[in-house]
PyMOL Python script that loads the backbone (N, CA, C, O; Angstrom):
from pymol import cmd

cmd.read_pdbstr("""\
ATOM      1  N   UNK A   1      65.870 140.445 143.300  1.00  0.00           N
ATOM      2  CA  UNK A   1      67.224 140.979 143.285  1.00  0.00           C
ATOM      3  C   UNK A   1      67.858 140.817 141.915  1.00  0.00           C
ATOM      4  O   UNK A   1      68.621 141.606 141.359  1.00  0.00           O
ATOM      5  N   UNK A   2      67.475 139.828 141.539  1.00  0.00           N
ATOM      6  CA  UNK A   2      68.365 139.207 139.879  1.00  0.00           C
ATOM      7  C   UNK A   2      68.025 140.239 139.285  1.00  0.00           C
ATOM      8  O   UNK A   2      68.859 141.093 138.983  1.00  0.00           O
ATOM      9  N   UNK A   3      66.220 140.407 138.893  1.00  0.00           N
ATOM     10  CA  UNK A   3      65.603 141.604 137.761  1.00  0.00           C
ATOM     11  C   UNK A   3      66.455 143.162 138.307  1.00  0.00           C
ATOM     12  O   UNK A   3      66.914 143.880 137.419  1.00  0.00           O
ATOM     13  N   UNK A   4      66.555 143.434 139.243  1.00  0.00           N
ATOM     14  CA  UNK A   4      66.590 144.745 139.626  1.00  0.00           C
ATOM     15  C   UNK A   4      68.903 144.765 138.867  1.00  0.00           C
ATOM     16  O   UNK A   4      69.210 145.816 138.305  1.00  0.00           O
ATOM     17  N   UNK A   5      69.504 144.194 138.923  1.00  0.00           N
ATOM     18  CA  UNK A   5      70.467 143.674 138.702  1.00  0.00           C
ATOM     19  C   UNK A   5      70.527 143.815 137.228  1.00  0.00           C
ATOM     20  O   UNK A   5      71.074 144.678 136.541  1.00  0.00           O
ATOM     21  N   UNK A   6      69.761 142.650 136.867  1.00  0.00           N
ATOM     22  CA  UNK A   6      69.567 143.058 134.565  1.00  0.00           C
ATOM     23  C   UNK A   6      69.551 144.377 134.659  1.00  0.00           C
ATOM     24  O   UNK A   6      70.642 144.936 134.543  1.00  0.00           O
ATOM     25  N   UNK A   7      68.384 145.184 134.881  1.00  0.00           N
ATOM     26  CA  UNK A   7      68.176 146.257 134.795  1.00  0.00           C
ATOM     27  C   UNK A   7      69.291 147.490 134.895  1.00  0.00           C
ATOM     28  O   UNK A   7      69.234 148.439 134.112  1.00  0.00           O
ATOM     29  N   UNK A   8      70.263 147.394 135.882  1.00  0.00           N
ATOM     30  CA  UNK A   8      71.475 147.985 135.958  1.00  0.00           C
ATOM     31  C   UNK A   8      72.458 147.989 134.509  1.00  0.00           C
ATOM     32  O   UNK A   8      73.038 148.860 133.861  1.00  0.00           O
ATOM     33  N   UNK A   9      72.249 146.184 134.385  1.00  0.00           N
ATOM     34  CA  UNK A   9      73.589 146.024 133.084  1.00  0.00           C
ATOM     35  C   UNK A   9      72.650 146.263 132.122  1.00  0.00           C
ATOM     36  O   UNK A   9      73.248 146.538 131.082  1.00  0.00           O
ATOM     37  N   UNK A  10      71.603 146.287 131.986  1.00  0.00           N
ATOM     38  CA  UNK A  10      70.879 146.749 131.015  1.00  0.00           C
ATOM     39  C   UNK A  10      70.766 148.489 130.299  1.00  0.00           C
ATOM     40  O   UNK A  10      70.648 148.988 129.180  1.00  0.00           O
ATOM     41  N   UNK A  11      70.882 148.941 131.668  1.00  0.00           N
ATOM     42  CA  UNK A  11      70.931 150.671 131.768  1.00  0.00           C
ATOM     43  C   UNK A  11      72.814 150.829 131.211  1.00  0.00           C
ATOM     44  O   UNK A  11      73.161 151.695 130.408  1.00  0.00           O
ATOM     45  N   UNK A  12      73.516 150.108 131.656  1.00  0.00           N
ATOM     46  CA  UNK A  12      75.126 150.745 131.790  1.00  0.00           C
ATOM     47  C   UNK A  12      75.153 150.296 130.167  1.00  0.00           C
ATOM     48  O   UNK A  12      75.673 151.098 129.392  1.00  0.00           O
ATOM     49  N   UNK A  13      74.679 149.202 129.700  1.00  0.00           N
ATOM     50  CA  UNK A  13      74.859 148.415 127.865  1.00  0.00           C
ATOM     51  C   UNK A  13      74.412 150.327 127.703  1.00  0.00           C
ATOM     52  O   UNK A  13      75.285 151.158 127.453  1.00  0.00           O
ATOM     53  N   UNK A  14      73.513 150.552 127.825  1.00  0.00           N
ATOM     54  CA  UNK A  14      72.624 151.306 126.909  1.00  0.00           C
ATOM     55  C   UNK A  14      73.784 152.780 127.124  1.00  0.00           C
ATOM     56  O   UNK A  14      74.613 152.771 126.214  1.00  0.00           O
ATOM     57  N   UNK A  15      73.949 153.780 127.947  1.00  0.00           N
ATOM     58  CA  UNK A  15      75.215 154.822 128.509  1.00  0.00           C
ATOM     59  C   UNK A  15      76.455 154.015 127.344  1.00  0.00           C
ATOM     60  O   UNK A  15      76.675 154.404 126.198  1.00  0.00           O
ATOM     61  N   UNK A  16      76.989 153.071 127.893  1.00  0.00           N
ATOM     62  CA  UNK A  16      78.419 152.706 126.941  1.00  0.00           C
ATOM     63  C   UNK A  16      77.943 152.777 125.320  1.00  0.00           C
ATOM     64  O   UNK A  16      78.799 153.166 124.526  1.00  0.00           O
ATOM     65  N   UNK A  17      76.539 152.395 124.774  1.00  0.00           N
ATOM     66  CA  UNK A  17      76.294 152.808 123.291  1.00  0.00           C
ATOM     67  C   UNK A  17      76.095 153.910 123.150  1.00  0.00           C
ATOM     68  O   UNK A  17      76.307 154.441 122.059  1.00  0.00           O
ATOM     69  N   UNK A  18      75.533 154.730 124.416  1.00  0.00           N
ATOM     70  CA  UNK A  18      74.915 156.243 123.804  1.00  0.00           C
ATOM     71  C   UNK A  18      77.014 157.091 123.853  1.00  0.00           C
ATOM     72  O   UNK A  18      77.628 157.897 123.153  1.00  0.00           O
ATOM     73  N   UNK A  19      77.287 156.383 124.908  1.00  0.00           N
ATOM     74  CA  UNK A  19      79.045 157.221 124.519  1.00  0.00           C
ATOM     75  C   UNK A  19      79.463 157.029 123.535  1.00  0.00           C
ATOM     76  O   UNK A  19      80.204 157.816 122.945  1.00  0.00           O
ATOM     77  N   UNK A  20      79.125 156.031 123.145  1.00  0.00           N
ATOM     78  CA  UNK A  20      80.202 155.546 122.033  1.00  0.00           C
ATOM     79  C   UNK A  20      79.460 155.906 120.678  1.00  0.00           C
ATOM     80  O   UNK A  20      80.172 156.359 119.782  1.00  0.00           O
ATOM     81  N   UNK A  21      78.633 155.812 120.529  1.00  0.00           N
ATOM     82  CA  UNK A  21      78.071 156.492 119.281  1.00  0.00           C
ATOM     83  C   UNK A  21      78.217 158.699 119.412  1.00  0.00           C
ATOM     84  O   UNK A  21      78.875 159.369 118.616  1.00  0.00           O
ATOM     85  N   UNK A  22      77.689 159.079 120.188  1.00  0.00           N
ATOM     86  CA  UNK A  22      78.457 160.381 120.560  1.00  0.00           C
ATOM     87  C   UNK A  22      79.690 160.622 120.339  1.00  0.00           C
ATOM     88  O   UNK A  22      79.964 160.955 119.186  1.00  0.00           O
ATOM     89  N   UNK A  23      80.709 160.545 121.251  1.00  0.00           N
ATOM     90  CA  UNK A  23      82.050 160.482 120.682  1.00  0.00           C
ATOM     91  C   UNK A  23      82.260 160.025 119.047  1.00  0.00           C
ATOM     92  O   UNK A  23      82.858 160.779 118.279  1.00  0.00           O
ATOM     93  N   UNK A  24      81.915 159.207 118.764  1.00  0.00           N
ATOM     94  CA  UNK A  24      82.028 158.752 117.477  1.00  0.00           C
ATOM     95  C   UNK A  24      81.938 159.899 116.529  1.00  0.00           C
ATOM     96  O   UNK A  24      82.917 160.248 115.869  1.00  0.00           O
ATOM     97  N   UNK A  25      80.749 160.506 116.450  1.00  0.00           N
ATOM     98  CA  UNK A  25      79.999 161.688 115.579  1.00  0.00           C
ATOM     99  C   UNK A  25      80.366 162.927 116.369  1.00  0.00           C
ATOM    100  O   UNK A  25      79.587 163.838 116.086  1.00  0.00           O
ATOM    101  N   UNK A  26      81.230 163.260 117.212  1.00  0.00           N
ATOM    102  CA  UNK A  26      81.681 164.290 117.091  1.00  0.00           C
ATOM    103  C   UNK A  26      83.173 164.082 116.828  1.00  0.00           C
ATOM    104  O   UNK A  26      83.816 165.102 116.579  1.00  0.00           O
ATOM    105  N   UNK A  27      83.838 162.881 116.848  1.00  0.00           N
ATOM    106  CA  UNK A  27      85.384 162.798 116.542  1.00  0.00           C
ATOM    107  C   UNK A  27      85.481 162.823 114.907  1.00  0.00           C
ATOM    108  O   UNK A  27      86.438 163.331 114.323  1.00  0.00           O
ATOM    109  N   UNK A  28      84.184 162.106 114.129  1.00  0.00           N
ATOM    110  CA  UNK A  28      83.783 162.675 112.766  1.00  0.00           C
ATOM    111  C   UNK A  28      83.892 163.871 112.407  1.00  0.00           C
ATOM    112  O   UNK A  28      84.524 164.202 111.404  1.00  0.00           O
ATOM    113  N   UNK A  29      83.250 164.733 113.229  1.00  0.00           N
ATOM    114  CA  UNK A  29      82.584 166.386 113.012  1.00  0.00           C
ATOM    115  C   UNK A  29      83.925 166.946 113.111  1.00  0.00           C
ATOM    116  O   UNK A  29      84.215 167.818 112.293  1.00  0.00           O
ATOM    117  N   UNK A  30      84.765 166.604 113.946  1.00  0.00           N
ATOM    118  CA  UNK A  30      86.186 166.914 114.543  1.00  0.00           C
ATOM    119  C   UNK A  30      87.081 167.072 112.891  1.00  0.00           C
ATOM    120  O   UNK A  30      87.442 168.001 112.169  1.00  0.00           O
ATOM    121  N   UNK A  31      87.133 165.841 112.874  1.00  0.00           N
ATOM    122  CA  UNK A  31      87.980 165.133 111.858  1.00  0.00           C
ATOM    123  C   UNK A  31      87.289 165.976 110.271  1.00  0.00           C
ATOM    124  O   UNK A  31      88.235 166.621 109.818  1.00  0.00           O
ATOM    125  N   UNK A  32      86.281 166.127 109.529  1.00  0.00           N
ATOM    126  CA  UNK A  32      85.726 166.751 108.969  1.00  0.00           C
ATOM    127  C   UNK A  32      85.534 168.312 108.810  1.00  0.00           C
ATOM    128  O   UNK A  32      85.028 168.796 107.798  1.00  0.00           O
ATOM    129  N   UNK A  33      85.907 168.949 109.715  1.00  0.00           N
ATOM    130  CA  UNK A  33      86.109 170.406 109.862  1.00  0.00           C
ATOM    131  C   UNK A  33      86.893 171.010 108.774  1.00  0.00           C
ATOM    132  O   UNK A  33      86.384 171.836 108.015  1.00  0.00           O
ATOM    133  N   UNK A  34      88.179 170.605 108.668  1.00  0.00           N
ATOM    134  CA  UNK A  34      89.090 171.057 107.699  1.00  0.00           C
ATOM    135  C   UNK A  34      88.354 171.084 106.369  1.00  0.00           C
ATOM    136  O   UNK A  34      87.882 172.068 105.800  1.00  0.00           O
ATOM    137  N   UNK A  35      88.347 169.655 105.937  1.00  0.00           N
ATOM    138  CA  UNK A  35      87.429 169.800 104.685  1.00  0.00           C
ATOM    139  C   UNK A  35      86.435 170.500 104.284  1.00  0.00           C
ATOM    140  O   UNK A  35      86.351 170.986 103.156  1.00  0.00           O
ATOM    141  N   UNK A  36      85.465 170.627 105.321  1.00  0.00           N
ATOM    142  CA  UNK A  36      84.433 171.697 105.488  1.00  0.00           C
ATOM    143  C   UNK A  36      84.859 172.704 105.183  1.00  0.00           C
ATOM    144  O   UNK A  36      84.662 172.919 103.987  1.00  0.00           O
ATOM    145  N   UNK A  37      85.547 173.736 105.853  1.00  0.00           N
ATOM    146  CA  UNK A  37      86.498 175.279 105.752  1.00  0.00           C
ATOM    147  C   UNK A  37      86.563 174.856 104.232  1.00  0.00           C
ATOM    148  O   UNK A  37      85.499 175.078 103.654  1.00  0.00           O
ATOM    149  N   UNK A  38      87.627 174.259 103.384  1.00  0.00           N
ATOM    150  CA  UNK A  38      87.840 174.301 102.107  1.00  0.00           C
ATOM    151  C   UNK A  38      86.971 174.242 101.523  1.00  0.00           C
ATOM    152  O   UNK A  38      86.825 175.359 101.027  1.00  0.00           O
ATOM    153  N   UNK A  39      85.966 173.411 101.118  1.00  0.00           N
ATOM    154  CA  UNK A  39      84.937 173.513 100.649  1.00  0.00           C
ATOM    155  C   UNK A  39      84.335 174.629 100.317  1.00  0.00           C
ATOM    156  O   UNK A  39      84.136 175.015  99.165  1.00  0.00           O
ATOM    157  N   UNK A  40      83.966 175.287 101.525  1.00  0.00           N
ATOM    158  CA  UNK A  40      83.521 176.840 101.628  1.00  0.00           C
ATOM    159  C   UNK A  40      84.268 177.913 100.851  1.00  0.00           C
ATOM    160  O   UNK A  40      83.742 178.793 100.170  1.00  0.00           O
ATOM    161  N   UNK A  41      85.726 177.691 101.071  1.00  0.00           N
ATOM    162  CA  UNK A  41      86.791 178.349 100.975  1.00  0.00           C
ATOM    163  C   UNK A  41      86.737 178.488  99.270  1.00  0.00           C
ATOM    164  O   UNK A  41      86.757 179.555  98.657  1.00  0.00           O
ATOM    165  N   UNK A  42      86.668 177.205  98.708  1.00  0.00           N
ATOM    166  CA  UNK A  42      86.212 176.504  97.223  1.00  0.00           C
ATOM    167  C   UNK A  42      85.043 177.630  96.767  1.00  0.00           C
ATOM    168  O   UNK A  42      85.293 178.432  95.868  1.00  0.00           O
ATOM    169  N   UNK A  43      83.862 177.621  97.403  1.00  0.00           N
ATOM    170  CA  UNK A  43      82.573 177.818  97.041  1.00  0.00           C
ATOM    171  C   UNK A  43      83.309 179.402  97.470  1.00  0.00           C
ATOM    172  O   UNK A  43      83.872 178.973  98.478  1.00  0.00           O
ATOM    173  N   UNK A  44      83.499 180.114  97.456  1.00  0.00           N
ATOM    174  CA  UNK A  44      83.417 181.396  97.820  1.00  0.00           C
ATOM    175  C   UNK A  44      84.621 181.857  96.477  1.00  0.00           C
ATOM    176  O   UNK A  44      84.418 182.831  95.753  1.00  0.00           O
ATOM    177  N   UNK A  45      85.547 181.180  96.378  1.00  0.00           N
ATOM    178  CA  UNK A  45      85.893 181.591  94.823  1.00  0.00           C
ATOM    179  C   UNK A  45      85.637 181.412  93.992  1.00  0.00           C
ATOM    180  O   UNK A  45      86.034 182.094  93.046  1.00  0.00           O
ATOM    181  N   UNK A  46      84.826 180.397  93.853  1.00  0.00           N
ATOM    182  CA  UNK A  46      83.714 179.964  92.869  1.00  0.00           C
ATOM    183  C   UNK A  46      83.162 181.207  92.457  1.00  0.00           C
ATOM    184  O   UNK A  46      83.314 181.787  91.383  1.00  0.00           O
ATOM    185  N   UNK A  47      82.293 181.642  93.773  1.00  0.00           N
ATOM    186  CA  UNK A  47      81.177 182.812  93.323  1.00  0.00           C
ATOM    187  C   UNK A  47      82.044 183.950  93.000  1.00  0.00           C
ATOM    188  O   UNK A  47      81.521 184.694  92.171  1.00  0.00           O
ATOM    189  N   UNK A  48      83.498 184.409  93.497  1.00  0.00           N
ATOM    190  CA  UNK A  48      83.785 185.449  93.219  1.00  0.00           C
ATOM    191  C   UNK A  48      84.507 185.230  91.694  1.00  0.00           C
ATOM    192  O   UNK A  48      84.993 186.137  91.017  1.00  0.00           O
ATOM    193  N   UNK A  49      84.475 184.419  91.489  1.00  0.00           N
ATOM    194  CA  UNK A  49      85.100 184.124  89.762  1.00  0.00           C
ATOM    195  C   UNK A  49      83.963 184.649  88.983  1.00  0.00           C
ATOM    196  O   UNK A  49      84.006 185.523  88.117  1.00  0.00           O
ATOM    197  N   UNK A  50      82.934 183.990  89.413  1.00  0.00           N
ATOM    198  CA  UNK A  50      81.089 184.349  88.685  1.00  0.00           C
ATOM    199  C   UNK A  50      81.196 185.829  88.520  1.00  0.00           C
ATOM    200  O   UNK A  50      81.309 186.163  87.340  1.00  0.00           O
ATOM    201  N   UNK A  51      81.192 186.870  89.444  1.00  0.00           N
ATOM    202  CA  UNK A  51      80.876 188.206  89.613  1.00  0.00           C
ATOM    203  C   UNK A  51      81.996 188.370  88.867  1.00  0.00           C
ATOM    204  O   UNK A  51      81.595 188.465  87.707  1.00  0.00           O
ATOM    205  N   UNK A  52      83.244 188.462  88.891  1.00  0.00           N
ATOM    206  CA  UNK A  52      84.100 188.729  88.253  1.00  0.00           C
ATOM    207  C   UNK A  52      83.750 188.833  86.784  1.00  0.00           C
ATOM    208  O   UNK A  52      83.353 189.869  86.251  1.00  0.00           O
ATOM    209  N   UNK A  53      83.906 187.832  86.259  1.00  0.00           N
ATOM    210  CA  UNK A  53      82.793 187.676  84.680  1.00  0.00           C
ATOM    211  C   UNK A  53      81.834 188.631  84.424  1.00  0.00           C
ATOM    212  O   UNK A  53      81.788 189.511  83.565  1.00  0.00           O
ATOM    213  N   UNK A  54      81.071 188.315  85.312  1.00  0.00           N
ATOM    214  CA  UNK A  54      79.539 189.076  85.186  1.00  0.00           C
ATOM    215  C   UNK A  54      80.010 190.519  84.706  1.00  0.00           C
ATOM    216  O   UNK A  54      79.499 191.128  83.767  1.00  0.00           O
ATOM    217  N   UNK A  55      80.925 190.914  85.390  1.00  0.00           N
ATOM    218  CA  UNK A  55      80.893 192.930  85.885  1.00  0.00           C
ATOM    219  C   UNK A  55      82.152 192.710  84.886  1.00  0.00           C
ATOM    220  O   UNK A  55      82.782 193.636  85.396  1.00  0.00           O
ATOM    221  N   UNK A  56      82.828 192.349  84.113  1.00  0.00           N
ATOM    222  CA  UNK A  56      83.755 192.452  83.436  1.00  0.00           C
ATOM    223  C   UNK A  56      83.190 193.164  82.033  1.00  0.00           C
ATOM    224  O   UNK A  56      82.210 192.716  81.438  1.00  0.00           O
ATOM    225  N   UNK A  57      83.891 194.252  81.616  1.00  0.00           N
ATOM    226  CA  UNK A  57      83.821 194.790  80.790  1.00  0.00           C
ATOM    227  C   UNK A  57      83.215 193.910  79.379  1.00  0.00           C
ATOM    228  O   UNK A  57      83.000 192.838  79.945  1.00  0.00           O
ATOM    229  N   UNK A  58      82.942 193.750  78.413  1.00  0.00           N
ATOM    230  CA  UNK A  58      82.692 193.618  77.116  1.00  0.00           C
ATOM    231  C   UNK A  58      82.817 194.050  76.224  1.00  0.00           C
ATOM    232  O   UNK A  58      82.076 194.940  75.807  1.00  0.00           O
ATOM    233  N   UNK A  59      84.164 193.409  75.367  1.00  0.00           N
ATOM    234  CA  UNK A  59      84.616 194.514  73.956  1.00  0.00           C
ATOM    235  C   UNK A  59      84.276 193.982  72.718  1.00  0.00           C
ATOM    236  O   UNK A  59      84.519 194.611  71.688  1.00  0.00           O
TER     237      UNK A  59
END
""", "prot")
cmd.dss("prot")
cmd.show_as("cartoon", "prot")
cmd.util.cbc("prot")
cmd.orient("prot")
């Protein structure tokens, strides 16, 4: 009865780390989004500054 018992709090330890590391890395992913978008947002005028240059006349 005892072993079959560990085994329970053994299984529920292991669920409360797998939640809590989950939640964790998506309240990250959550929290990180914004920055992400800008970044992109960054990198996409980046490149259109590049082309800009590129195709710009030469006098």
């Amino acid at each position: 009865m005892r072993s079959h018992l560990q085994k329970r709090v053994h299984r529920g330890q292991s669920m409360v780390e797998y939640a809590i590391v989950t939640a964790a890395f998506f309240g990250f992913t959550v929290m990180g989004w914004p920055f992400l978008t800008q970044l992109l947002n960054a990198l996409h005028r980046y490149f259109q500054s590049l082309y800009y240059v590129i195709q710009s006349p030469v006098i």
